[in-house]
N, C-alpha and C positions, 0 to 999 in steps of 0.2 A: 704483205701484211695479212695475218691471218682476221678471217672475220669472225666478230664475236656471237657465241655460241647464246642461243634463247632458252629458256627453259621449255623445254615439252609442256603439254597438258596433263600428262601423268605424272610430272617430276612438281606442278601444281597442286596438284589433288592431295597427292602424297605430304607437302610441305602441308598445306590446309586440313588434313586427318591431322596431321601430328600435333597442328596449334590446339587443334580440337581437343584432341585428349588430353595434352597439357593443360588445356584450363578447363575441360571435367576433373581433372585431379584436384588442380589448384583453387576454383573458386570453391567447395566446398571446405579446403582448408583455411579459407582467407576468412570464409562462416564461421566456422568454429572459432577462428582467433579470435573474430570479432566481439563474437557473444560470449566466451570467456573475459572479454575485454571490459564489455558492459556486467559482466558479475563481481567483477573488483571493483568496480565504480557505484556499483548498486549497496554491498556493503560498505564500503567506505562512506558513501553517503549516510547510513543507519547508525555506522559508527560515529560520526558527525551530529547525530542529532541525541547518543548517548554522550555526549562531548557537553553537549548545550542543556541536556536535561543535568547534568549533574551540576552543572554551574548554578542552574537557577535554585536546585536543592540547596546547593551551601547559600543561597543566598535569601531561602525563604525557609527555614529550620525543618530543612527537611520534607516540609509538607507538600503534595502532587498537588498541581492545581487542575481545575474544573479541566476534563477532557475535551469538554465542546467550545472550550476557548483555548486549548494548550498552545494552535500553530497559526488559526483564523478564526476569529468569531464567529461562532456560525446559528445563523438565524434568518429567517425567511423573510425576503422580499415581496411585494407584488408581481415583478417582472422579472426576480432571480431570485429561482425558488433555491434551499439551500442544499437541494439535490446535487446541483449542479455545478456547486460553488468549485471543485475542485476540478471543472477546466473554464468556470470565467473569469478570463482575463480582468477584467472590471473588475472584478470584486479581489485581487491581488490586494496584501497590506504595501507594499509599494505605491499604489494609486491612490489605497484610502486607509490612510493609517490608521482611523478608527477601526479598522478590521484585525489589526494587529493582536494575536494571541500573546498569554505569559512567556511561552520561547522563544517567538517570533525576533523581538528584540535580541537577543542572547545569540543568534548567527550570524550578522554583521554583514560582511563580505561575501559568503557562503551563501553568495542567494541561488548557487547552481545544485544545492543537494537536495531537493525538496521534490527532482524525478528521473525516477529509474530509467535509462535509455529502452530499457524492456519492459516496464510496464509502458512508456510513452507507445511504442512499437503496438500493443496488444490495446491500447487504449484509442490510437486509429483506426484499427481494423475495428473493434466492439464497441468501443463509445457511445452511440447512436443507442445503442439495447439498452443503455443503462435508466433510464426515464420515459417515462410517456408528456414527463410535462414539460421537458425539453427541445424545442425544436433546433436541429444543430445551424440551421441556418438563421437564429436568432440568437442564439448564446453559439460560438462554432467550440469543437473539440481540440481545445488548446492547454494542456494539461499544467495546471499550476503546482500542483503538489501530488505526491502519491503514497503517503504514509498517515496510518492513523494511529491514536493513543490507544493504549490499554483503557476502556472508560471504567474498567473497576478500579481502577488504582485513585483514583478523583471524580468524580460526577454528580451530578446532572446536567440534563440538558440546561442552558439558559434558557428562557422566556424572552428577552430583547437582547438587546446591544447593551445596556448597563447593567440590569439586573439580570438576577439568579435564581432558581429555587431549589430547594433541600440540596444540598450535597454531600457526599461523603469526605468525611476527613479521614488521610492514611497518611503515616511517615515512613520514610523508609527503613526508620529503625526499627519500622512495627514487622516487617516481611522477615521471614526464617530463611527461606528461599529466593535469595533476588536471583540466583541461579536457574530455576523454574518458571520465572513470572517474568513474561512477555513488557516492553516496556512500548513498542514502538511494532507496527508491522505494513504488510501492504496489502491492501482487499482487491477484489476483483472490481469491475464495472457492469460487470454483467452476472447476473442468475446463472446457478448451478443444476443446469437440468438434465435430467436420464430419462431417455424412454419417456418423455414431455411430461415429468415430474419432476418442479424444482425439492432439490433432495437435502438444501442445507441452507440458505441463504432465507430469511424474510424480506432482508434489503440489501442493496448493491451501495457499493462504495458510492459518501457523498461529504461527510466532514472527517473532523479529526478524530472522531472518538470509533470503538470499535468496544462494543458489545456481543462479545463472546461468547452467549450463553443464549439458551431458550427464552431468559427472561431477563427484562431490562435489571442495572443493577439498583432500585428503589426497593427490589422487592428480595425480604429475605430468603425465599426459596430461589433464588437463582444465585443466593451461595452455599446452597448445600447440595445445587443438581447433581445427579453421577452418571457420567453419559451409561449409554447403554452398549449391548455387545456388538450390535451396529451402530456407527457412529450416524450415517443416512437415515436413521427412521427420526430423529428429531430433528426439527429445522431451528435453527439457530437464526437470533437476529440478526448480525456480523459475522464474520467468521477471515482465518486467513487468504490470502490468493492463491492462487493456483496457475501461474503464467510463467513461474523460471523452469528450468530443464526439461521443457517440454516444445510445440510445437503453436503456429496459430490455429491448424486443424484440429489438435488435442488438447484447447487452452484448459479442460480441467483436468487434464491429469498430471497437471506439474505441482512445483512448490513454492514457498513464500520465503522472502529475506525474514527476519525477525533480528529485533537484539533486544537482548535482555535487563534485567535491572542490575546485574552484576557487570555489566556494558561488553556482552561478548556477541556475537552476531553469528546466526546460524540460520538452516534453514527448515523450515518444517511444512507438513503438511496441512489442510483445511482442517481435515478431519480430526487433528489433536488441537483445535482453536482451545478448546476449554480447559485442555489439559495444563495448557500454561498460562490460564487468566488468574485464574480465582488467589490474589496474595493474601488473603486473612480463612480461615477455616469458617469464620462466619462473619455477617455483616457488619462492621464499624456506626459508629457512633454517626448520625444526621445533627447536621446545622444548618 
């Protein structure tokens, strides 16, 4: 009876190079599907929330409500400032329904569209930069939502939890372009800085509204701004993210999901934030 034969240590080596490179080939394929994977889910999600925004239109004549209440009320605490609202856990409208925004209601089921697997991703690594008045071992980085409203299409901030002040009133009948005009997007959590100048950002993602412009929308010149030939020489209060088709070492040189008021979903850069806010040529009617 013949005895059976062992593998050498070079007929090992060899086997162990070849798994090697198989899965140098493989794991960066299995990356890329992956995060193709999270970019259908990340729009689908956007289109999910033009799903819910249009419902609440036919069901309120049309008229956009207050951006600072669309998806969470958001208003400052003593111990949860509302920097932060959008990773504490606690302040979820699941826990405290008083917190429940006009849309909130209107997604039901759908309580898994509210964060991007890739802004979640970019929101563990940066999190922590987003505040100084956060500590993450007090509030931890547990991301509740990651989409903010257009705050020109509806605004102002609210003052509390019940009341309001001045708002703008817009219908959708009134926009020429829902084509153009941004309805829904996703901000960064951290400052946009070059060369240790933040270049666009006054503030980092914290509620639903996004303010897209140099100037909050109360004031009539910040619907007539026209950005300039560098978009970086003004700093904008809001502005879009910059975390899809990019890297966590390059997180500002990517793009942002967006869908629009015609409910189509694309994506765009930071640097054209303004180009698709402003829906009226000038300021609407305050109440």
């Amino acid at each position: 009876m013949a005895a059976k034969r062992a593998f050498t240590l070079i007929e090992l080596l060899i086997v162990i190079a070849i798994i090697g490179l198989l899965l140098s080939i493989l794991i960066p394929a299995l990356s890329r599907v992956r995060t193709a994977a999270w970019e259908v889910l990340c729009k689908n999600n956007l289109k999910q929330y033009g799903v819910v925004g249009k419902m609440y239109l036919n069901e309120n004549n049309e008229i956009f409500p207050n951006a600072w209440c669309s998806i969470y009320k958001s208003f400052d605490e003593s111990s949860h400032p509302r920097v932060c609202q959008w990773h504490d856990a606690s302040r979820n409208p699941d826990r405290r329904p008083e917190l429940a925004g006009k849309f909130y209601p209107y997604f039901g089921s759908w309580s898994d569209v509210h964060v991007c697997p890739t802004f979640r991703r970019f929101a563990n690594a940066y999190g922590p930069e987003h505040s100084g008045q956060c500590n993450p071992s007090i509030i931890p980085i547990e991301p509740q939502f990651g989409y903010s409203m257009n705050a020109f299409l509806g605004g102002f901030e609210n003052t509390s939890l019940t009341t309001y002040s001045q708002r703008l009133v817009i219908k959708l009948s009134q926009i020429q372009s829902p084509a153009t005009v941004f309805f829904f997007s996703e901000e960064n959590c951290w400052l946009i800085v070059r060369n240790g100048v933040v270049v666009r950002y006054e503030a980092v993602f914290n509620d639903n509204a996004l303010c897209g412009a140099p100037l909050h929308p109360q004031y009539p010149n910040a619907w007539t701004y026209t950005t300039p030939p560098d978009p970086d020489v003004t700093r904008f209060l809001d502005c879009f993210a910059s975390f899809h088709k990019t890297t966590l070492q390059k997180r500002n040189d990517g793009l942002s999901n967006v869908i629009f008021l015609d409910g189509h979903v694309d994506f765009a850069s930071y640097k054209d934030t303004y180009k698709y806010t402003r829906p009226l040529k000038q300021q609407p009617k305050l109440l």
